[in-house]
OpenMM code with the backbone's topology and positions (N, CA, C; nanometers):
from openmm import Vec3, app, unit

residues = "UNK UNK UNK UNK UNK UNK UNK UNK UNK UNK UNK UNK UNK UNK UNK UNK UNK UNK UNK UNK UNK UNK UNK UNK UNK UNK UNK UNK UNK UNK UNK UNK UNK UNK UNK UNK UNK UNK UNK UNK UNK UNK UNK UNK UNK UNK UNK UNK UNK UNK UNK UNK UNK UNK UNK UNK UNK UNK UNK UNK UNK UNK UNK UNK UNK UNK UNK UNK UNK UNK UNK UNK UNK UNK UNK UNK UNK UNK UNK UNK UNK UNK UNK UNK UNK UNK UNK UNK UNK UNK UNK UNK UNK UNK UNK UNK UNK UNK UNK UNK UNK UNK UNK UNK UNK UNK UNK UNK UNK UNK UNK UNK UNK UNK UNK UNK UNK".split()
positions = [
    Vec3(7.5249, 1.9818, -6.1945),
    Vec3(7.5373, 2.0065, -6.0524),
    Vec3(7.3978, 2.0334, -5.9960),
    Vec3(7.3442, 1.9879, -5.8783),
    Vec3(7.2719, 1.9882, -5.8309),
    Vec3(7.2539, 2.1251, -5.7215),
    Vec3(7.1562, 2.2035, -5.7491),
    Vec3(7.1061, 2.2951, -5.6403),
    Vec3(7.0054, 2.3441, -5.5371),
    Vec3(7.0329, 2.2682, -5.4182),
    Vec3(6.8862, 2.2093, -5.3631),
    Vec3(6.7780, 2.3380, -5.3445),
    Vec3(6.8772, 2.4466, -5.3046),
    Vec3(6.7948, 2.5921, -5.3031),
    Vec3(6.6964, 2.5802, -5.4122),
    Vec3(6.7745, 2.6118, -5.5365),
    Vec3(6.6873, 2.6393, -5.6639),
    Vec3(6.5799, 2.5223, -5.7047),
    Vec3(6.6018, 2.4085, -5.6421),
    Vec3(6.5231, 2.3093, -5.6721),
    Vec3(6.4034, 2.3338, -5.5715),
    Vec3(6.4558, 2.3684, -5.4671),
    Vec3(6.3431, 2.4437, -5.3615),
    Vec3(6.2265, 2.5419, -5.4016),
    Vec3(6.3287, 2.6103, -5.4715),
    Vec3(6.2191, 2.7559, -5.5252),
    Vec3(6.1749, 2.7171, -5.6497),
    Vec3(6.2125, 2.6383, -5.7456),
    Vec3(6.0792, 2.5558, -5.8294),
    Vec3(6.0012, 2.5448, -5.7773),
    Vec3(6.0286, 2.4376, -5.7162),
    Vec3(5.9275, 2.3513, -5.6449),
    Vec3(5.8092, 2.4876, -5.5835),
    Vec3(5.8347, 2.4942, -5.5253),
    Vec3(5.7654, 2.6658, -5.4387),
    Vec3(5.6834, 2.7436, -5.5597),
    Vec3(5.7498, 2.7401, -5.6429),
    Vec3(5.7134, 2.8213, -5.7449),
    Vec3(5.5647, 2.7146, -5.8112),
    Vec3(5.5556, 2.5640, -5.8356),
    Vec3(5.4591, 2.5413, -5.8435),
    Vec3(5.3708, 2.4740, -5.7845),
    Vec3(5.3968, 2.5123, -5.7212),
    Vec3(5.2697, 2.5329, -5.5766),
    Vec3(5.3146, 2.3458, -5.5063),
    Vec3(5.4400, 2.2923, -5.4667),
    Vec3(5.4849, 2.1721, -5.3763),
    Vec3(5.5461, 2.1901, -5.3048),
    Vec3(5.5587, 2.1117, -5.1702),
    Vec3(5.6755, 2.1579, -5.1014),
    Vec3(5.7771, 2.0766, -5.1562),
    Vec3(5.9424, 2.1424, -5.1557),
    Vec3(6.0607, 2.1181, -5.2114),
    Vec3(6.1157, 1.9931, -5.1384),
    Vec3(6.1816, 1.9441, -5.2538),
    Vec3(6.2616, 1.8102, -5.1868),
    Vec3(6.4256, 1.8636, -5.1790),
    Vec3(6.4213, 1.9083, -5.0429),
    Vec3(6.5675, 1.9681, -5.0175),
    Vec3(6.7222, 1.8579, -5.0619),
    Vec3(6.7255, 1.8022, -5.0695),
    Vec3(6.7497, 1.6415, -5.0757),
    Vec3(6.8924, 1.6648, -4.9936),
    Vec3(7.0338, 1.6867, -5.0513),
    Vec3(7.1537, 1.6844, -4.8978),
    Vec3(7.1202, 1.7755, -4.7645),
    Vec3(6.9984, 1.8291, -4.7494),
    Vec3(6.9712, 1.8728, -4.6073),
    Vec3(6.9103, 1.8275, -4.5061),
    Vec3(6.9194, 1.6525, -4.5278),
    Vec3(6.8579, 1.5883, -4.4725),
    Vec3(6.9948, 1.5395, -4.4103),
    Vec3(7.0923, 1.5304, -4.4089),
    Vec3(7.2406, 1.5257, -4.2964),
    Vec3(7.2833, 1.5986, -4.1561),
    Vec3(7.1478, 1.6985, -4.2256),
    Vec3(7.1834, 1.8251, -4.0779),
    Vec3(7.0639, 1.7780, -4.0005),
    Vec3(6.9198, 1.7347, -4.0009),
    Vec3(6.8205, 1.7010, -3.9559),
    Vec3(6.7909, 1.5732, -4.0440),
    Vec3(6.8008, 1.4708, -3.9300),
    Vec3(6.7961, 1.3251, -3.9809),
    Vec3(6.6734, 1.2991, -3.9681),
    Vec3(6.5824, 1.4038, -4.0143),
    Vec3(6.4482, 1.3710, -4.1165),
    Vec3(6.4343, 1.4689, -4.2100),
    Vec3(6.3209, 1.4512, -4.2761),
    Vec3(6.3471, 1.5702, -4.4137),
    Vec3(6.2764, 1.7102, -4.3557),
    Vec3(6.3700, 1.8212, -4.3587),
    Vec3(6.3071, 1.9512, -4.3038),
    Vec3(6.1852, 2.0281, -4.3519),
    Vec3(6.1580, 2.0483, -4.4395),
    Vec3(6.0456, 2.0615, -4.5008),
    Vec3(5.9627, 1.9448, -4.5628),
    Vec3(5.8830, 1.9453, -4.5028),
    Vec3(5.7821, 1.7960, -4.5744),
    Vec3(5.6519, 1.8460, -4.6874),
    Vec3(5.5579, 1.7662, -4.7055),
    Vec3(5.4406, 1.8474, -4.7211),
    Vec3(5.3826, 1.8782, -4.6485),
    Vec3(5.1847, 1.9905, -4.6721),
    Vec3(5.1305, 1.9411, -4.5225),
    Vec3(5.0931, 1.8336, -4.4576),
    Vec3(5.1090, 1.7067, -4.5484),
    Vec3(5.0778, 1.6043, -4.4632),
    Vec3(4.8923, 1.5305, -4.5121),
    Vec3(4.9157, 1.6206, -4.6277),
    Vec3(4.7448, 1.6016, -4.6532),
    Vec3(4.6996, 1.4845, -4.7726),
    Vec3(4.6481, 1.4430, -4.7646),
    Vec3(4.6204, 1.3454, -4.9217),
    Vec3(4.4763, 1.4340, -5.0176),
    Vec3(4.5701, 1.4415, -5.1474),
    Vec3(4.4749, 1.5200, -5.1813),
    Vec3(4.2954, 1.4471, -5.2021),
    Vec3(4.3192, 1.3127, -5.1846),
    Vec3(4.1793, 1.2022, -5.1818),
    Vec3(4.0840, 1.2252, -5.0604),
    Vec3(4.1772, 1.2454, -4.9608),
    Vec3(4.1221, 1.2622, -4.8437),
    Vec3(4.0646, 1.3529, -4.8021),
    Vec3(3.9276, 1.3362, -4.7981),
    Vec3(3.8338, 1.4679, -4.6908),
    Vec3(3.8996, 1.5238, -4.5629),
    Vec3(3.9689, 1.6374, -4.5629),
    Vec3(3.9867, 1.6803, -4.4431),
    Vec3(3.9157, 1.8113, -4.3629),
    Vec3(3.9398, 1.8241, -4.2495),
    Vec3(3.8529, 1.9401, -4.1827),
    Vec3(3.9611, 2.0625, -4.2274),
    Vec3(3.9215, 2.1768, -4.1575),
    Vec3(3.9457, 2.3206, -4.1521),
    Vec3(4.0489, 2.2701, -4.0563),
    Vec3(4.0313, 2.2231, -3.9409),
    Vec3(4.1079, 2.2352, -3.8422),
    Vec3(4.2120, 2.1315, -3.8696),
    Vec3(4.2588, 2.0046, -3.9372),
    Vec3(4.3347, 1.9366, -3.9433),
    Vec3(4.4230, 2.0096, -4.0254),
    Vec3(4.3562, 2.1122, -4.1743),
    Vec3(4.4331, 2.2051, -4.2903),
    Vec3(4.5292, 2.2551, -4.1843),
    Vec3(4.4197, 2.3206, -4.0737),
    Vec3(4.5294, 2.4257, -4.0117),
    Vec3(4.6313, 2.3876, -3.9062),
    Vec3(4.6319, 2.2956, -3.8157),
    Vec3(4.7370, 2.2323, -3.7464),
    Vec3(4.8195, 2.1978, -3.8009),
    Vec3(4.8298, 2.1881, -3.9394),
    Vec3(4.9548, 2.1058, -4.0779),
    Vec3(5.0157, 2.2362, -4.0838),
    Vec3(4.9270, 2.3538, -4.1104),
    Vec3(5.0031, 2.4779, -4.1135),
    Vec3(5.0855, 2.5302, -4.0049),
    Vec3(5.0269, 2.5327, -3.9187),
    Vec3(5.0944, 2.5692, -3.7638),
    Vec3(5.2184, 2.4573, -3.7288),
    Vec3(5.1505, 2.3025, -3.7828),
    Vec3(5.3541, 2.2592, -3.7938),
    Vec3(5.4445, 2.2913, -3.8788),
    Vec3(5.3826, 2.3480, -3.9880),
    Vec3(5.4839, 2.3526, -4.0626),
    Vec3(5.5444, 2.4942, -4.0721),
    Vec3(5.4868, 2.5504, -4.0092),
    Vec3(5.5080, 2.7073, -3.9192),
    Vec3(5.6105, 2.6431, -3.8528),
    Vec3(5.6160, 2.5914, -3.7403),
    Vec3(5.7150, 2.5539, -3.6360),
    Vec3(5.8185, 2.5233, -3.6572),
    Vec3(5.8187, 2.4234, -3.7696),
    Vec3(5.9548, 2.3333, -3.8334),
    Vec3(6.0597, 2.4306, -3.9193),
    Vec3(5.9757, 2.5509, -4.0011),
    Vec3(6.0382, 2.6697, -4.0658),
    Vec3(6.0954, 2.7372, -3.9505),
    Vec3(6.0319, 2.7593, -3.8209),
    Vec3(6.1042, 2.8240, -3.7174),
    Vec3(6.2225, 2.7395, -3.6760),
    Vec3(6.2552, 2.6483, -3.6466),
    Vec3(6.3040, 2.5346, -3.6012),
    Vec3(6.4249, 2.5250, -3.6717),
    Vec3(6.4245, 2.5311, -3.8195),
    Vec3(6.5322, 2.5328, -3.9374),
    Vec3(6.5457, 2.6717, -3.9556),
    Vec3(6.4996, 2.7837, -3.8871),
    Vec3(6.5909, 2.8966, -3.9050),
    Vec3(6.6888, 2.8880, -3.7778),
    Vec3(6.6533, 2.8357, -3.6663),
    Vec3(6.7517, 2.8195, -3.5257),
    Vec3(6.8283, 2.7358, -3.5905),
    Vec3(6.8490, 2.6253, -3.6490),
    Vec3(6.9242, 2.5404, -3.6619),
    Vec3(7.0578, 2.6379, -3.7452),
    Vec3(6.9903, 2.6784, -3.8661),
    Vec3(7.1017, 2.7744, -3.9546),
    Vec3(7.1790, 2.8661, -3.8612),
    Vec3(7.1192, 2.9727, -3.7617),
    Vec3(7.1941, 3.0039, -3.6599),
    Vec3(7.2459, 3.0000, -3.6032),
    Vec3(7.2353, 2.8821, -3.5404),
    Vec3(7.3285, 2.7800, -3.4609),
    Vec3(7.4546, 2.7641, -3.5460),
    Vec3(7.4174, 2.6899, -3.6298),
    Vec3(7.5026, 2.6638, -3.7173),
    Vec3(7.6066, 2.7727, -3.7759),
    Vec3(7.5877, 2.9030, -3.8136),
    Vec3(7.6059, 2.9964, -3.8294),
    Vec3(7.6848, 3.0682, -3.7305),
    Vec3(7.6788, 3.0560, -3.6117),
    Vec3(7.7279, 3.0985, -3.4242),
    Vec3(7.8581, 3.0032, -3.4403),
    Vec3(7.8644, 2.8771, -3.4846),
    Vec3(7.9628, 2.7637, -3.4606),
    Vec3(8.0452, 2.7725, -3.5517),
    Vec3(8.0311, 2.8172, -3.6767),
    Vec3(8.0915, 2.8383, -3.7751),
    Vec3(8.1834, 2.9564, -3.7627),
    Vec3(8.1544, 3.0836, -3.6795),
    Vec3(8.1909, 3.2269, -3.6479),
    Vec3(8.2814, 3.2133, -3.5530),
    Vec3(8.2327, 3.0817, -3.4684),
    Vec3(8.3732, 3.1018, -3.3459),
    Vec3(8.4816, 2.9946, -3.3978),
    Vec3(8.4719, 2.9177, -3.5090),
    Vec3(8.5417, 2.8233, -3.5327),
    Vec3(8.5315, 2.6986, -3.4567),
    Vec3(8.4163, 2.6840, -3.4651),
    Vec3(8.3970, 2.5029, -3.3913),
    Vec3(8.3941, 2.4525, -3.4826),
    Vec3(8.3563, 2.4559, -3.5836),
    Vec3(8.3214, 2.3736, -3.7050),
    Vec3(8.3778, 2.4483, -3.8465),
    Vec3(8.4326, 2.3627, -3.9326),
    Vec3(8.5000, 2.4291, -4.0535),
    Vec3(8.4059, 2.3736, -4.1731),
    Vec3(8.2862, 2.3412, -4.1232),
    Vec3(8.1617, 2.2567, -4.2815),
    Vec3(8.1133, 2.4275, -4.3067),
    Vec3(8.1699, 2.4853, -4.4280),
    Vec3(8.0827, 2.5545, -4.4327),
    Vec3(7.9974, 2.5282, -4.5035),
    Vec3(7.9467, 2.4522, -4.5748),
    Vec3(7.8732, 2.3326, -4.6376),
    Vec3(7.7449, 2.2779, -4.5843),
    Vec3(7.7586, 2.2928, -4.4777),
    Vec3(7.6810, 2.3254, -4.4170),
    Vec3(7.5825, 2.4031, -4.3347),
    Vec3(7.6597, 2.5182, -4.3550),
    Vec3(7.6323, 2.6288, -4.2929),
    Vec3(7.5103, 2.7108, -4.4466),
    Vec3(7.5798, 2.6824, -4.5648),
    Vec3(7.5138, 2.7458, -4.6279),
    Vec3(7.3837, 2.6444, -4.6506),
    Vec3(7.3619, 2.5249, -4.6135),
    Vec3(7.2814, 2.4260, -4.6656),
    Vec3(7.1640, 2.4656, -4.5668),
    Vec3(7.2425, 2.5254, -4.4485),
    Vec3(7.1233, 2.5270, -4.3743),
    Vec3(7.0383, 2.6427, -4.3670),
    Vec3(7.1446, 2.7665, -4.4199),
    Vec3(7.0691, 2.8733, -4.4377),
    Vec3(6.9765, 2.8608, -4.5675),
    Vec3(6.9644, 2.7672, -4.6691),
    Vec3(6.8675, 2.8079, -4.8200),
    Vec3(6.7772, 2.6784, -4.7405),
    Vec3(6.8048, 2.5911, -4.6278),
    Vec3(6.6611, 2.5144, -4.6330),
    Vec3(6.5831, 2.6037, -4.5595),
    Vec3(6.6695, 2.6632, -4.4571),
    Vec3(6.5629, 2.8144, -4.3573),
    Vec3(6.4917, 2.8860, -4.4444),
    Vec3(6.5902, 2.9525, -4.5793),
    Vec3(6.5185, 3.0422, -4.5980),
    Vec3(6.3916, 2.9600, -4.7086),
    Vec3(6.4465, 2.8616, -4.7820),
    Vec3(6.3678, 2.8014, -4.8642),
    Vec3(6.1898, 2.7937, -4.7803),
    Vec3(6.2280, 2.7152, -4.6561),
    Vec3(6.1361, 2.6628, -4.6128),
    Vec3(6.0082, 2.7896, -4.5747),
    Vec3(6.0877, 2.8618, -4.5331),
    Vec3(6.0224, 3.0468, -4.4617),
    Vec3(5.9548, 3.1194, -4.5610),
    Vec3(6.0041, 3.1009, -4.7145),
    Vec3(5.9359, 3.1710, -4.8550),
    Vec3(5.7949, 3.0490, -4.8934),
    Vec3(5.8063, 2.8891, -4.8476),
    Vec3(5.6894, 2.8403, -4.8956),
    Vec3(5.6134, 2.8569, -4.8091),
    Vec3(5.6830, 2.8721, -4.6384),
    Vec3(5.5117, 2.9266, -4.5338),
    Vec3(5.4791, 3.0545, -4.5603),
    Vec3(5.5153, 3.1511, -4.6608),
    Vec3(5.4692, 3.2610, -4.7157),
    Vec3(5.4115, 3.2486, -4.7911),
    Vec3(5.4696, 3.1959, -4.9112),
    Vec3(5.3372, 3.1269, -5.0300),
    Vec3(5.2110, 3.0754, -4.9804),
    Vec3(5.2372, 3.0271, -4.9094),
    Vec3(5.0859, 2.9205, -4.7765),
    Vec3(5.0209, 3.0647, -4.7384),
    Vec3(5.0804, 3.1162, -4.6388),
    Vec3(5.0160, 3.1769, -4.6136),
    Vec3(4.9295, 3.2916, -4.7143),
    Vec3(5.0363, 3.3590, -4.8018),
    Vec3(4.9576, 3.4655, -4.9021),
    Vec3(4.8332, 3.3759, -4.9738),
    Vec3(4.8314, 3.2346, -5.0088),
    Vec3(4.7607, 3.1971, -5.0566),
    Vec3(4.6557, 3.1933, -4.9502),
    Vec3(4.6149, 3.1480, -4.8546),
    Vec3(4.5148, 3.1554, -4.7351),
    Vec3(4.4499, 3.3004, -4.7842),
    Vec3(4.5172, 3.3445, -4.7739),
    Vec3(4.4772, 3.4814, -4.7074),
    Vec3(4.4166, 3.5160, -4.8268),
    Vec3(4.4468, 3.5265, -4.9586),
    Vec3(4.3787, 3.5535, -5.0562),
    Vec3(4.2420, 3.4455, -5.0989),
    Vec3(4.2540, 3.3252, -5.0594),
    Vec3(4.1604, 3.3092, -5.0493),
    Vec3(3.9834, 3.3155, -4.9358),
    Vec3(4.0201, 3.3435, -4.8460),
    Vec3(4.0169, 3.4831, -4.7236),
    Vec3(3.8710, 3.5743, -4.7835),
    Vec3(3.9945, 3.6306, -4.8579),
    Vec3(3.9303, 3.7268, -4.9088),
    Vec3(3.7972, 3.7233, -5.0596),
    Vec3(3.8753, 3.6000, -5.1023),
    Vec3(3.7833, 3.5929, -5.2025),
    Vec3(3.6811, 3.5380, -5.1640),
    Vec3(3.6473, 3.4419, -5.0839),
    Vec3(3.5387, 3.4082, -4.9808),
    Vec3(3.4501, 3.5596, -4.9278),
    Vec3(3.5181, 3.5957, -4.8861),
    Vec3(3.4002, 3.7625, -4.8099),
    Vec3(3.4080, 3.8157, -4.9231),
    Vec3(3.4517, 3.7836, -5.0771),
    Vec3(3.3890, 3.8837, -5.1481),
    Vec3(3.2397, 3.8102, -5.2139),
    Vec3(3.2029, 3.7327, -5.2064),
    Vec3(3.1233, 3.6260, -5.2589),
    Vec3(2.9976, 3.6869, -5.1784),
    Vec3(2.8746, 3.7177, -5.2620),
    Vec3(2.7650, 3.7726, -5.2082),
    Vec3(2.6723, 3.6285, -5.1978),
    Vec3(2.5960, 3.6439, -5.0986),
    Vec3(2.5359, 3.5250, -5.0728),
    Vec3(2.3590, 3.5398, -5.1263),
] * unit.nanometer
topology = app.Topology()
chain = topology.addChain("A")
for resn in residues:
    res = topology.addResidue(resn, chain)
    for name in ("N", "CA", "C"):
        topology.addAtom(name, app.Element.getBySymbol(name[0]), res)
């Protein structure tokens, strides 16, 4: 049996973004992507960080969606709960790797200002 959560938090766990794979029915593109970067490719500071800030957005974006979803499910519009839970582990999936992102930034942050010049 397949568990896209746990396949999520592998994935997370070594350092990729997750291939959610049936949560692509609720958002007919894939909700978490990578940043978008090639690791061949020279990129700036500022392109790193606009990948972050979307992929900030899209984690915001897929926690409204689970809510929603979650609101519709509570009043009985919809009986998928199948969806309801699919959408809450890509929210939360997606919300624990812009944490990983971020703790990683930030520690490297720091290891930068510790570096004597």
């Amino acid at each position: 049996m397949n568990f896209p959560a746990i396949n999520g938090i592998r994935a997370i766990q070594q350092g990729v973004a997750p291939n959610l794979g049936g949560i692509n029915q609720l958002n007919n593109n894939n909700p978490v992507r990578n940043l978008g970067i090639d690791a061949a490719e020279d990129t700036s500071f500022d392109s790193l960080f606009q990948s972050y800030l979307n992929m900030l957005n899209e984690a915001g974006s897929l926690e409204m969606q689970a809510q929603n979803l979650q609101i519709e499910f509570a009043l009985g519009n919809t009986d998928d709960m199948l969806s309801v839970v699919l959408a809450q582990e890509a929210a939360y999936t997606s919300m624990m790797f812009a944490v990983q992102i971020t703790n990683r930034m930030i520690e490297a942050y720091r290891e930068i200002m510790r570096m004597q010049l």
